[in-house]
C-alpha positions as CSV (number, residue, x, y, z in Angstrom):
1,X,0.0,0.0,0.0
2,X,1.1,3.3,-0.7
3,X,-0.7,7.1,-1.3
4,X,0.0,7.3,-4.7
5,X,-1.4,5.3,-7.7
6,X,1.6,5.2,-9.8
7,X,1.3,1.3,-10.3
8,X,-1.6,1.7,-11.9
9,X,0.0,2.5,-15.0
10,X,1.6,-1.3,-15.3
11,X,-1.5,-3.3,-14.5
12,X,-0.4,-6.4,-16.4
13,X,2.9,-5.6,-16.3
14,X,5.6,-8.1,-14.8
15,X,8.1,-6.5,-13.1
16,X,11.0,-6.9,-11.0
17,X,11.4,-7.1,-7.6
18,X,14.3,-5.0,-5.7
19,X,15.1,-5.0,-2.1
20,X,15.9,-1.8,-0.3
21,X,19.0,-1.0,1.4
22,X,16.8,0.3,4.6
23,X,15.2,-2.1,7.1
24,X,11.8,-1.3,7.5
25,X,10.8,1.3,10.3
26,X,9.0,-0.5,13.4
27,X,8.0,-4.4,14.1
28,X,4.3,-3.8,13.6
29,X,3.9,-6.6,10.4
30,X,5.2,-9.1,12.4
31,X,2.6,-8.5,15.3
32,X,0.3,-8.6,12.1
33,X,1.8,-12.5,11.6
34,X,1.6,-13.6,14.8
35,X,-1.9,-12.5,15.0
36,X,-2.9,-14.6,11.7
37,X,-1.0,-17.5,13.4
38,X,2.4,-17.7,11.7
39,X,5.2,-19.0,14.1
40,X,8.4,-17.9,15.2
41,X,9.7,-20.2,13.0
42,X,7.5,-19.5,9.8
43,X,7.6,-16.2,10.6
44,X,11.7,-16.1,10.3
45,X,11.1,-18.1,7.1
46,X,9.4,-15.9,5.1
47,X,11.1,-12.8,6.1
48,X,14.4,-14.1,5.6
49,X,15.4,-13.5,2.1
50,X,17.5,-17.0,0.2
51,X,20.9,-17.8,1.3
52,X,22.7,-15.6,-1.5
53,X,20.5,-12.6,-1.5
54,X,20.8,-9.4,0.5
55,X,19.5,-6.2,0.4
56,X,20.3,-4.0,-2.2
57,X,19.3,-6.9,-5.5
58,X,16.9,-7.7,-7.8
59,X,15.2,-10.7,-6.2
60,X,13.0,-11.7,-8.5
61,X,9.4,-10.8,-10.8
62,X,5.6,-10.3,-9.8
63,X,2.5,-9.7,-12.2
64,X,0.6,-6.0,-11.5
65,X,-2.6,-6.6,-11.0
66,X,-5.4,-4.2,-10.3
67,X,-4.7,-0.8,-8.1
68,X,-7.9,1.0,-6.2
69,X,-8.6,2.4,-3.3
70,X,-8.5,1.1,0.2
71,X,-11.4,1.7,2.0
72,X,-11.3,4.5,4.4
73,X,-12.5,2.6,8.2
74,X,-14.5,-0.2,6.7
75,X,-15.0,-2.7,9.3
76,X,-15.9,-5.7,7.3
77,X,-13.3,-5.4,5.0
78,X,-10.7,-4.1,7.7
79,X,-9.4,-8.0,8.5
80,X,-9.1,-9.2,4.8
81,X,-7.1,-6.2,3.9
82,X,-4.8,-6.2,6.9
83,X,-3.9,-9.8,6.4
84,X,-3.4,-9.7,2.7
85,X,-1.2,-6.3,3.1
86,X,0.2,-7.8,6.2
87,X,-0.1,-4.2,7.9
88,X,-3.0,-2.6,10.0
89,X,-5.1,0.2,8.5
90,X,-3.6,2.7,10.5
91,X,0.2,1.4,9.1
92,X,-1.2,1.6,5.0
93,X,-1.6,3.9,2.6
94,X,-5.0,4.9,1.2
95,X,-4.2,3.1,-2.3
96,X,-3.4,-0.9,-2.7
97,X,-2.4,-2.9,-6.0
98,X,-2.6,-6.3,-6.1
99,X,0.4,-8.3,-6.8
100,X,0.3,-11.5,-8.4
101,X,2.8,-14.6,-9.4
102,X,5.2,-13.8,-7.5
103,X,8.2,-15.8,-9.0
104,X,12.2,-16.1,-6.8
105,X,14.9,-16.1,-9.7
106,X,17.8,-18.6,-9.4
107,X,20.2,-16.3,-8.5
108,X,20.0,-12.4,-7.7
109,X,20.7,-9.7,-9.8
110,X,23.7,-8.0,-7.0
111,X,23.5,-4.7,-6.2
112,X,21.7,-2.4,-7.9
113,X,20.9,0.8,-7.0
114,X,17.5,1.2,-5.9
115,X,15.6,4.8,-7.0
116,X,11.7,5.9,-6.2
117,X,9.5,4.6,-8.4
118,X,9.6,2.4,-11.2
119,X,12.7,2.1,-13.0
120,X,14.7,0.1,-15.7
121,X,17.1,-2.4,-15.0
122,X,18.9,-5.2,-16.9
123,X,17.7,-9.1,-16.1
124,X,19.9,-12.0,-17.6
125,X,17.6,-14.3,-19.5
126,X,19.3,-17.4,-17.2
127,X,17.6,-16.4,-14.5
């Protein structure tokens, strides 16, 4: 989630995935996984990025799919949007896209410069 709608643009779109330098700014999306149930365990697993990867590469690809508008307090939907953005209401943005096919490459792409928005990069065809 995010407050701008500039994914919008690349509905249908695959693009890459890079991973940002900076870790993120509190612990609030993993009170979010323990409160759907995760483990400690599975909790470590899928924030924990391969062996071989790091911060700072191109990680892999994911499908755009639709962007809209999150809706402002709306209780019924308030669970099912928390879980799937793994972040309360009050931690999100007021747009969301939805990301589909989310695909690891082999190997990352190493350490490339990450810059707002979307941007072009180079991906070997091996991977």
């Amino acid at each position: 989630s995010r407050n701008n709608d500039f994914l919008s643009a690349h509905e249908g779109d695959t693009l890459a995935l890079h991973v940002g330098r900076r870790p993120w700014k509190d612990d609030n999306y993993l009170v979010r996984l323990r409160a759907m149930g995760l483990s400690e365990d599975e909790i470590k697993k899928y924030c924990s990025l391969p062996e071989g990867f790091e911060p700072g590469d191109i990680i892999g690809q994911v499908e755009i799919g639709a962007t809209f508008s999150l809706p402002p307090r709306d209780p019924v939907l308030k669970s099912t949007i928390e879980d799937k953005v793994v972040a309360t209401m009050q931690d999100m943005g007021r747009i969301g896209t939805e990301i589909k096919s989310p695909r690891w490459f082999t190997k990352p792409v190493k350490k490339v410069p990450g810059r707002p928005g979307v941007f072009q990069v180079q991906i070997p065809h091996d991977l």
